[in-house]
Backbone as ProteinMPNN parsed JSONL, in Angstrom:
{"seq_chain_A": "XXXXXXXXXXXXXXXXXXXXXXXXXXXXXXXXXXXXXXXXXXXXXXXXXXXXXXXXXXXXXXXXXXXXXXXXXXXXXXXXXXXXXXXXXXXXXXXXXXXXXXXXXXXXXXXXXXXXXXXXXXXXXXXXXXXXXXXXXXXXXXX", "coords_chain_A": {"N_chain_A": [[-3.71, 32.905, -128.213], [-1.031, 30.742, -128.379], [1.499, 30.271, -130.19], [2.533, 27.445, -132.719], [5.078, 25.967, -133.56], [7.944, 24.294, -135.995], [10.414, 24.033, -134.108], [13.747, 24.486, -135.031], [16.275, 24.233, -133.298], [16.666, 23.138, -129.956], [16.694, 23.987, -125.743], [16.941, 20.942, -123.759], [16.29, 20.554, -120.42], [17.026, 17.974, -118.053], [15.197, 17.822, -114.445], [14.997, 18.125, -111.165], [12.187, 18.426, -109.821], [9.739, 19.18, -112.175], [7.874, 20.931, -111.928], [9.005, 22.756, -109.601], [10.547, 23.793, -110.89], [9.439, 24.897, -113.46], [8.233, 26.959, -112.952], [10.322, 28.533, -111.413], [11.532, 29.202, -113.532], [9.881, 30.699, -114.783], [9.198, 32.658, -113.382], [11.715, 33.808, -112.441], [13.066, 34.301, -114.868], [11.414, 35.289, -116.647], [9.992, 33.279, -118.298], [7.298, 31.936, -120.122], [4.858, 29.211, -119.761], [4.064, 27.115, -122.171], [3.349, 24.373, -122.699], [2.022, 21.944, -120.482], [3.148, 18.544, -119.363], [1.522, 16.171, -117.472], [2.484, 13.11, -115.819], [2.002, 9.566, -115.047], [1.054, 9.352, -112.452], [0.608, 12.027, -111.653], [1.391, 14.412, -111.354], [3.753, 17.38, -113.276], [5.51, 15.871, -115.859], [7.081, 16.954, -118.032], [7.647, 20.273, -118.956], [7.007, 22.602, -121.291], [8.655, 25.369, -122.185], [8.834, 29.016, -123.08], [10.127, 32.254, -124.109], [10.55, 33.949, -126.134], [9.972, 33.845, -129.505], [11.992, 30.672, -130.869], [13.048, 30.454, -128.34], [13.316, 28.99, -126.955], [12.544, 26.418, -124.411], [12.61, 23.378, -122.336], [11.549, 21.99, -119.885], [12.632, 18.445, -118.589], [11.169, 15.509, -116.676], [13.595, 14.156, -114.08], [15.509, 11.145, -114.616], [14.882, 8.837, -111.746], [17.476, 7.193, -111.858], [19.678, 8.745, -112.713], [22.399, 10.082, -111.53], [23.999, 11.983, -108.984], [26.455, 12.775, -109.581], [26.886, 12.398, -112.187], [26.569, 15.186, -113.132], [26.139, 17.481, -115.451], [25.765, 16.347, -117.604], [22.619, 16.558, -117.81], [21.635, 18.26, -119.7], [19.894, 18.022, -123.163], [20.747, 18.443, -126.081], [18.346, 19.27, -128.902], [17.562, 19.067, -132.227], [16.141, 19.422, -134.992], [15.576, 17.728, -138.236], [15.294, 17.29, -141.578], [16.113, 15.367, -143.462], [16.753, 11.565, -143.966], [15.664, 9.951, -141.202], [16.454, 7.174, -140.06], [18.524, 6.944, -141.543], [20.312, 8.813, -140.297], [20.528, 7.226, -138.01], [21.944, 4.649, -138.352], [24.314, 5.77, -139.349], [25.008, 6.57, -137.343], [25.508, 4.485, -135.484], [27.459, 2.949, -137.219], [29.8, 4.341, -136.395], [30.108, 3.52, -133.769], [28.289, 4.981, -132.051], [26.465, 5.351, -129.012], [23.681, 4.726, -129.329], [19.51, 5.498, -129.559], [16.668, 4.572, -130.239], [15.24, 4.919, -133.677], [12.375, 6.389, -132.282], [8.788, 6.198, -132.245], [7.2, 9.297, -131.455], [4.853, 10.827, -129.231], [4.137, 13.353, -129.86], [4.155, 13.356, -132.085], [6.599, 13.08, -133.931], [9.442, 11.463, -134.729], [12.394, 9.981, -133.295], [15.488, 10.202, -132.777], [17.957, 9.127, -129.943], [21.253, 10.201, -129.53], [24.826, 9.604, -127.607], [27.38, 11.233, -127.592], [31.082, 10.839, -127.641], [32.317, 12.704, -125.535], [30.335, 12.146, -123.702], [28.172, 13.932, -124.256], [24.617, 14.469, -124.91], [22.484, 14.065, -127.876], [19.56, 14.815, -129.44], [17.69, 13.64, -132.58], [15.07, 15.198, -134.257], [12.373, 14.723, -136.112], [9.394, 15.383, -138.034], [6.517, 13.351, -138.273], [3.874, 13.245, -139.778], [3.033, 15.738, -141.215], [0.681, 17.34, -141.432], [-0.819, 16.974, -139.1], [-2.696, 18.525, -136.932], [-1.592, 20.661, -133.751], [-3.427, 20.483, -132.005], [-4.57, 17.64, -131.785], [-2.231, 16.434, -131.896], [-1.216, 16.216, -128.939], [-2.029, 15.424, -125.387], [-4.776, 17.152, -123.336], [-3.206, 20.109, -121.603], [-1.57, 19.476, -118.754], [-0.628, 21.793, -116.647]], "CA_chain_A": [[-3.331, 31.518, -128.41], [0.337, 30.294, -128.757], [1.677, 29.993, -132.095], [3.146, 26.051, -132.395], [5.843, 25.695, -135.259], [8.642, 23.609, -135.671], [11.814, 24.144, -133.538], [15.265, 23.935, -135.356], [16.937, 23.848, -132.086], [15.951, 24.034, -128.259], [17.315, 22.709, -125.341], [16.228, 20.122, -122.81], [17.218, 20.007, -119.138], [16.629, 17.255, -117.204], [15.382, 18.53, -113.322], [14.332, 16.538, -109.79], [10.834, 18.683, -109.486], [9.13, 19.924, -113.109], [7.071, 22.249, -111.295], [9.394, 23.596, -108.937], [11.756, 24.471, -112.174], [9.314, 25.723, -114.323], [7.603, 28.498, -111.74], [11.335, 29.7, -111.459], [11.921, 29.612, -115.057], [8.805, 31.434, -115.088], [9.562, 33.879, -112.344], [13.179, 34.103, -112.304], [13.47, 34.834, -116.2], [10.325, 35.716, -117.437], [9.68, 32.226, -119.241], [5.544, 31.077, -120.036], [4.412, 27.673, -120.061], [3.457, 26.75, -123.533], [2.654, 23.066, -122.691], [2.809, 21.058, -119.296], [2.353, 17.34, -119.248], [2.037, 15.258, -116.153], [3.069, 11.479, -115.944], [0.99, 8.563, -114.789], [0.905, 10.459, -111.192], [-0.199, 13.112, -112.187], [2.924, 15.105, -111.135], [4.614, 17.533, -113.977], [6.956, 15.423, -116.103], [7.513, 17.588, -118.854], [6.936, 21.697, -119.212], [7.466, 23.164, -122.406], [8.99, 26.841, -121.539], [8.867, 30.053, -123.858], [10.886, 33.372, -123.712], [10.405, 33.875, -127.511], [9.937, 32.637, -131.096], [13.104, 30.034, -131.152], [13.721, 30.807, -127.27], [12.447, 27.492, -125.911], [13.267, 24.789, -122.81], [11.382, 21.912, -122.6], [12.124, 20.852, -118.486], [11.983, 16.992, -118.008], [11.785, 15.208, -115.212], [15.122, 13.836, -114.228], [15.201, 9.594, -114.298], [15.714, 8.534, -110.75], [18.962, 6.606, -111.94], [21.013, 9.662, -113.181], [23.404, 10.283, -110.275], [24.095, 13.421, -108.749], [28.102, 13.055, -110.335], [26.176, 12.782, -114.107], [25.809, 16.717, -113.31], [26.425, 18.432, -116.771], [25.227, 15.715, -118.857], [21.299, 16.863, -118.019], [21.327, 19.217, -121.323], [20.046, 17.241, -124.299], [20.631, 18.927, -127.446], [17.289, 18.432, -129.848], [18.069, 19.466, -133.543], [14.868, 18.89, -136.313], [16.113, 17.332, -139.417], [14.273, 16.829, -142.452], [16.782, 13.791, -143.775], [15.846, 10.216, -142.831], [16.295, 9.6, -139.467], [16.342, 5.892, -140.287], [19.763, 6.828, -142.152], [20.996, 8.834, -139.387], [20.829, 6.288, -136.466], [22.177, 3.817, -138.711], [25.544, 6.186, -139.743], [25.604, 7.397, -135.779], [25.981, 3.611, -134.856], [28.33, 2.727, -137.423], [31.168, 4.917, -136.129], [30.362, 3.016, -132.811], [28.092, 6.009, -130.897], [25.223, 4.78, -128.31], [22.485, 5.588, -129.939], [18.461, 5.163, -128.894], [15.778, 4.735, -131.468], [14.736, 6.185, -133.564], [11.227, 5.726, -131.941], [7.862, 7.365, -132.21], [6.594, 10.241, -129.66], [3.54, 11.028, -128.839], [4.191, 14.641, -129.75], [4.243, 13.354, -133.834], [7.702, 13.043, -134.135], [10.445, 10.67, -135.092], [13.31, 10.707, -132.783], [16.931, 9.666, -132.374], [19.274, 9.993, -129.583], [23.034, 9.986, -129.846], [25.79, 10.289, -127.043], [28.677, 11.67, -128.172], [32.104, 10.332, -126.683], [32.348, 13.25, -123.875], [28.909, 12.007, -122.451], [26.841, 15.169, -124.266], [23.636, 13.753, -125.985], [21.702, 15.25, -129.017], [18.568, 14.022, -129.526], [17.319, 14.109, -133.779], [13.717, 14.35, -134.223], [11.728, 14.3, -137.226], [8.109, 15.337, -138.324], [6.201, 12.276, -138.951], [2.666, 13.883, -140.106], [3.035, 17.63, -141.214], [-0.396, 17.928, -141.745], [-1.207, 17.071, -138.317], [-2.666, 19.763, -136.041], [-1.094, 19.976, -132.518], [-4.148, 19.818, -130.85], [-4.594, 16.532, -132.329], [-1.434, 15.008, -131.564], [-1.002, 16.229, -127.571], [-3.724, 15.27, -124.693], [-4.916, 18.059, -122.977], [-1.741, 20.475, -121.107], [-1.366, 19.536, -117.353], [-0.707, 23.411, -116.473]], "C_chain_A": [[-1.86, 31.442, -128.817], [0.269, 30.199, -129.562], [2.674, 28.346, -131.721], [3.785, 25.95, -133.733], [7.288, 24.88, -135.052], [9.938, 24.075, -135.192], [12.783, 23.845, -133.932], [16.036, 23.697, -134.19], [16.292, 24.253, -130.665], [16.645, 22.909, -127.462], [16.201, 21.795, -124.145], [16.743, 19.955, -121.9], [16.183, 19.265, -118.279], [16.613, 17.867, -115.445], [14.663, 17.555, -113.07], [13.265, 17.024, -109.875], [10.538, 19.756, -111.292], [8.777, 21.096, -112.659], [7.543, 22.919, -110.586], [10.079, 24.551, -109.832], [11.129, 25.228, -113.189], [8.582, 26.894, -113.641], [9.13, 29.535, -111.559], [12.217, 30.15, -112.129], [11.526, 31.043, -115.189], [9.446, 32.991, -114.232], [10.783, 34.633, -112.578], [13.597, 35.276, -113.601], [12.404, 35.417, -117.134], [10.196, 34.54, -118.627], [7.962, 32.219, -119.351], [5.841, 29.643, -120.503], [3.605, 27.827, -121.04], [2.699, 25.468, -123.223], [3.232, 22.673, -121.452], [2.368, 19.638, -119.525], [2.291, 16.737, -117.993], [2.188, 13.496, -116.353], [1.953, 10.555, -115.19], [0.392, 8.907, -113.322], [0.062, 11.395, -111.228], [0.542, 14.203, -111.347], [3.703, 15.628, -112.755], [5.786, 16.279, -114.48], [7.945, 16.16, -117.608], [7.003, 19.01, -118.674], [7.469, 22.339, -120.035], [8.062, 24.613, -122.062], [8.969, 27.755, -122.93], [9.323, 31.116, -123.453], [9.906, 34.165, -124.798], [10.418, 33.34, -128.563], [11.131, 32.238, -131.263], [13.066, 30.164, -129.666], [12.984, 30.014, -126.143], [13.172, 26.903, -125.062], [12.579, 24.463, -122.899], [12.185, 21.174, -121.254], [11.277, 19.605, -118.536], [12.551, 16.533, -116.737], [12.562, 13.862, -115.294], [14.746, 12.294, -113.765], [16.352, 9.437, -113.233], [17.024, 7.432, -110.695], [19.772, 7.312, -112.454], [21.18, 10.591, -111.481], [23.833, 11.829, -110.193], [25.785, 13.673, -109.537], [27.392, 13.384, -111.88], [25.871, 14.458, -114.294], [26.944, 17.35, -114.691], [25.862, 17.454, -117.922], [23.788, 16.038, -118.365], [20.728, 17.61, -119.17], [21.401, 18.219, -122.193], [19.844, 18.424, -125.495], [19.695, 18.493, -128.561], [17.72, 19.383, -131.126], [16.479, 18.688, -134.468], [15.439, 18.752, -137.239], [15.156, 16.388, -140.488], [15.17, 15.419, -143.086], [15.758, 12.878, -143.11], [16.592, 10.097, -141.882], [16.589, 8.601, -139.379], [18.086, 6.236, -140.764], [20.75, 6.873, -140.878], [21.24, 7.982, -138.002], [21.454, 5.542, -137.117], [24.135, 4.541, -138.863], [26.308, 6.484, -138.035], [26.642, 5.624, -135.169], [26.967, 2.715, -135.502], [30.098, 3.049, -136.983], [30.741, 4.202, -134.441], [29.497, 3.978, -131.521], [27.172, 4.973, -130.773], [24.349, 5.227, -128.924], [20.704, 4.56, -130.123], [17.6, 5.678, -130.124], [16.152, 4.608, -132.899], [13.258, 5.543, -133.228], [10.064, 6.915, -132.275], [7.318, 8.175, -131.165], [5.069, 10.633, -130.218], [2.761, 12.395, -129.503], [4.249, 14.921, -131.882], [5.301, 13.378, -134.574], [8.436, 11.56, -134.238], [11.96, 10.828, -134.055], [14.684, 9.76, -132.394], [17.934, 10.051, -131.524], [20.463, 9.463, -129.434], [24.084, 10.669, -128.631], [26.757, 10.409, -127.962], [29.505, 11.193, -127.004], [32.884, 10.864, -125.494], [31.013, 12.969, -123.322], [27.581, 13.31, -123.269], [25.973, 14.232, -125.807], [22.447, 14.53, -127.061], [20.812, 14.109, -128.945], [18.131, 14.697, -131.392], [16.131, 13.983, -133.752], [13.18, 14.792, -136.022], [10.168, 14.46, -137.555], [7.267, 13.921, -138.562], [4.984, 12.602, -140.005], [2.882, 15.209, -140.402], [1.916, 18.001, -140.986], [-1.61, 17.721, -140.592], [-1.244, 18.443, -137.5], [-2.026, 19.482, -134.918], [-1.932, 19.927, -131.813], [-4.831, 18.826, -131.216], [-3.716, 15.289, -132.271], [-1.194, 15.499, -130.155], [-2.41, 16.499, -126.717], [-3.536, 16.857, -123.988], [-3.394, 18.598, -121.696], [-2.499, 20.256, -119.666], [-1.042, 20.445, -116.56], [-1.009, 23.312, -114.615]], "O_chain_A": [[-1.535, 32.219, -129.714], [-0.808, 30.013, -130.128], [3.337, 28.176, -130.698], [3.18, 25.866, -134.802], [7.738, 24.853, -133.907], [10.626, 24.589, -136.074], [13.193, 22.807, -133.412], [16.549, 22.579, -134.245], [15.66, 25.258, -130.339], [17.021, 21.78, -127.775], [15.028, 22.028, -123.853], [17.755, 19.257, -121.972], [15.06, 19.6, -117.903], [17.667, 18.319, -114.997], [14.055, 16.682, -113.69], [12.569, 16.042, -110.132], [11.085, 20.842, -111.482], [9.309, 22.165, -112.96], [6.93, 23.979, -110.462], [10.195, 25.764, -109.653], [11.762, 26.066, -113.832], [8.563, 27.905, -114.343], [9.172, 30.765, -111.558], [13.162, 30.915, -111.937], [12.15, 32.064, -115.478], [9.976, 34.025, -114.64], [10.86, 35.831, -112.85], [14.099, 36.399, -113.556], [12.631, 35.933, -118.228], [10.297, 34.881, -119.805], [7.43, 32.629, -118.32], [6.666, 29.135, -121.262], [2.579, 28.505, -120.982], [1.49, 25.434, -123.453], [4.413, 22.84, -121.149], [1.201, 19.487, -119.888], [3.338, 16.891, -117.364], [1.789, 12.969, -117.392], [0.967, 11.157, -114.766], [-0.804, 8.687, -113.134], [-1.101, 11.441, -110.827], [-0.188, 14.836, -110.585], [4.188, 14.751, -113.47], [6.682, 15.841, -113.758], [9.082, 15.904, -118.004], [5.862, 19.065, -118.214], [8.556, 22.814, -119.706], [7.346, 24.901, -121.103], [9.107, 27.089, -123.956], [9.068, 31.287, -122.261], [8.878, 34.788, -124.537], [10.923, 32.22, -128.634], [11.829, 33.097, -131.801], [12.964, 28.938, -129.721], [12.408, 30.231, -125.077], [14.403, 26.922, -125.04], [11.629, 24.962, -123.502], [13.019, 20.269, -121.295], [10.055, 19.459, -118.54], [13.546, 16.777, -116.055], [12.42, 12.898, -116.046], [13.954, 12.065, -112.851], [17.573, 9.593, -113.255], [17.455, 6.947, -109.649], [20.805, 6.738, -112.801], [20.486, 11.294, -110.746], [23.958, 12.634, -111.116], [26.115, 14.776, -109.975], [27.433, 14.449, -112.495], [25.211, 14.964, -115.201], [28.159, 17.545, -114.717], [25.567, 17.874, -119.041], [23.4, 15.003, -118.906], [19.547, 17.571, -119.518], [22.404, 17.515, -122.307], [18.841, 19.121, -125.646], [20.013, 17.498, -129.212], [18.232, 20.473, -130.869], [16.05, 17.538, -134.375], [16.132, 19.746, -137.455], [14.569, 15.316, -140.343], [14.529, 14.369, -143.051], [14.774, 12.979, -142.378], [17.813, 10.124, -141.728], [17.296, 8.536, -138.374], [18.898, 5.576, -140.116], [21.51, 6.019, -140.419], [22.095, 8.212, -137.147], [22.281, 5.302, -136.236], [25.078, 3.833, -138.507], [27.477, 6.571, -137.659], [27.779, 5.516, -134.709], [27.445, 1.8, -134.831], [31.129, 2.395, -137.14], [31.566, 4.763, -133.719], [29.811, 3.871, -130.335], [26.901, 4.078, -131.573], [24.328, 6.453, -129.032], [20.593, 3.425, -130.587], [17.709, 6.717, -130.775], [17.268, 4.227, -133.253], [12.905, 4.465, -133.706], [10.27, 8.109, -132.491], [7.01, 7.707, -130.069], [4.493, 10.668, -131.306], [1.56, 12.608, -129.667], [4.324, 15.903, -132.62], [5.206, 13.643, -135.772], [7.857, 10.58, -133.769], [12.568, 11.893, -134.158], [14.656, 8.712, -131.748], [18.733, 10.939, -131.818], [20.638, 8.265, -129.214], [24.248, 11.887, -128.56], [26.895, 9.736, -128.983], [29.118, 11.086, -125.84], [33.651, 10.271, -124.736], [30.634, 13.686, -122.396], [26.423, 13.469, -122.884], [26.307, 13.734, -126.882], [21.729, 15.487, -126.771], [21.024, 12.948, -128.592], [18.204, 15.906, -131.612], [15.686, 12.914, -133.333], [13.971, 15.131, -136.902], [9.572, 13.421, -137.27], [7.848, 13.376, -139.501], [5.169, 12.174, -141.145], [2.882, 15.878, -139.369], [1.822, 19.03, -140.316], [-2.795, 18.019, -140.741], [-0.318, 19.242, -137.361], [-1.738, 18.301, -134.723], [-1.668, 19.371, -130.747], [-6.024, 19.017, -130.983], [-3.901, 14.08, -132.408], [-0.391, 14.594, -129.928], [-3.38, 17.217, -126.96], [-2.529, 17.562, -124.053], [-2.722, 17.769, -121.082], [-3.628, 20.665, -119.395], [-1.111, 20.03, -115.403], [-1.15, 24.342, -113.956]]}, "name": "protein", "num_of_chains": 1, "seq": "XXXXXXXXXXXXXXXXXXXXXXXXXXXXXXXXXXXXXXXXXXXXXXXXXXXXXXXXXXXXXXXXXXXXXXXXXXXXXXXXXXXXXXXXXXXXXXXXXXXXXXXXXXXXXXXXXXXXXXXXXXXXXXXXXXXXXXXXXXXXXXX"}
């Protein structure tokens, strides 16, 4: 069984086919699928990836309005931060950054994201429940 613990950092790349990207994660680099989800389709839209303990990707699938020029902004930077997240969206959008949420996920989290003024976006997330299990807060993996 996977071990599930909280991620100080990992990244996130946005791709056109989940499933084509994580088979040649898988293949290419020797990644495993920890978690897949699929979307209302029932088509991959997320696949959690694993190397090693800390040595995560998390491919999403890419929203058909980011333009083939947007290429380098697909890496979102996720960071876990025990602060309030409520503070940080509030200090991000004082200095004037874009910034989304902070909303709740599905996944039991808290989450805030922030471009920065070259285009690269961090996303903050946030425990909401500690004492939730994870097979309690995600539906069964789409695999």
């Amino acid at each position: 069984m996977e071990d599930f613990y909280p991620m100080p950092l990992f990244v996130k790349l946005l791709v056109r086919d989940v499933t084509t990207s994580a088979k040649w994660v898988e293949d290419a680099l020797g990644f495993r699928s920890v978690y897949a989800l699929a979307g209302e389709n029932g088509t991959q839209v997320l696949n959690h990836l694993r190397l090693g303990r800390y040595q995560d990707l998390m491919l999403i699938a890419q929203p058909q309005s980011l333009s083939e020029s947007n290429k380098g902004q697909e890496v979102v930077i996720n960071l876990t931060i025990d602060k309030d997240i409520d503070i940080l969206a509030q200090r991000a959008k004082s200095v004037g950054a874009r910034v989304e949420g902070p909303v709740e996920t599905q996944w039991n989290t808290q989450e805030v994201t922030v471009s920065d003024p070259d285009g690269y976006v961090l996303t903050f997330s946030q425990v909401v429940d500690a004492n939730r299990a994870f097979s309690d807060v995600m539906p069964p993996s789409a695999s």
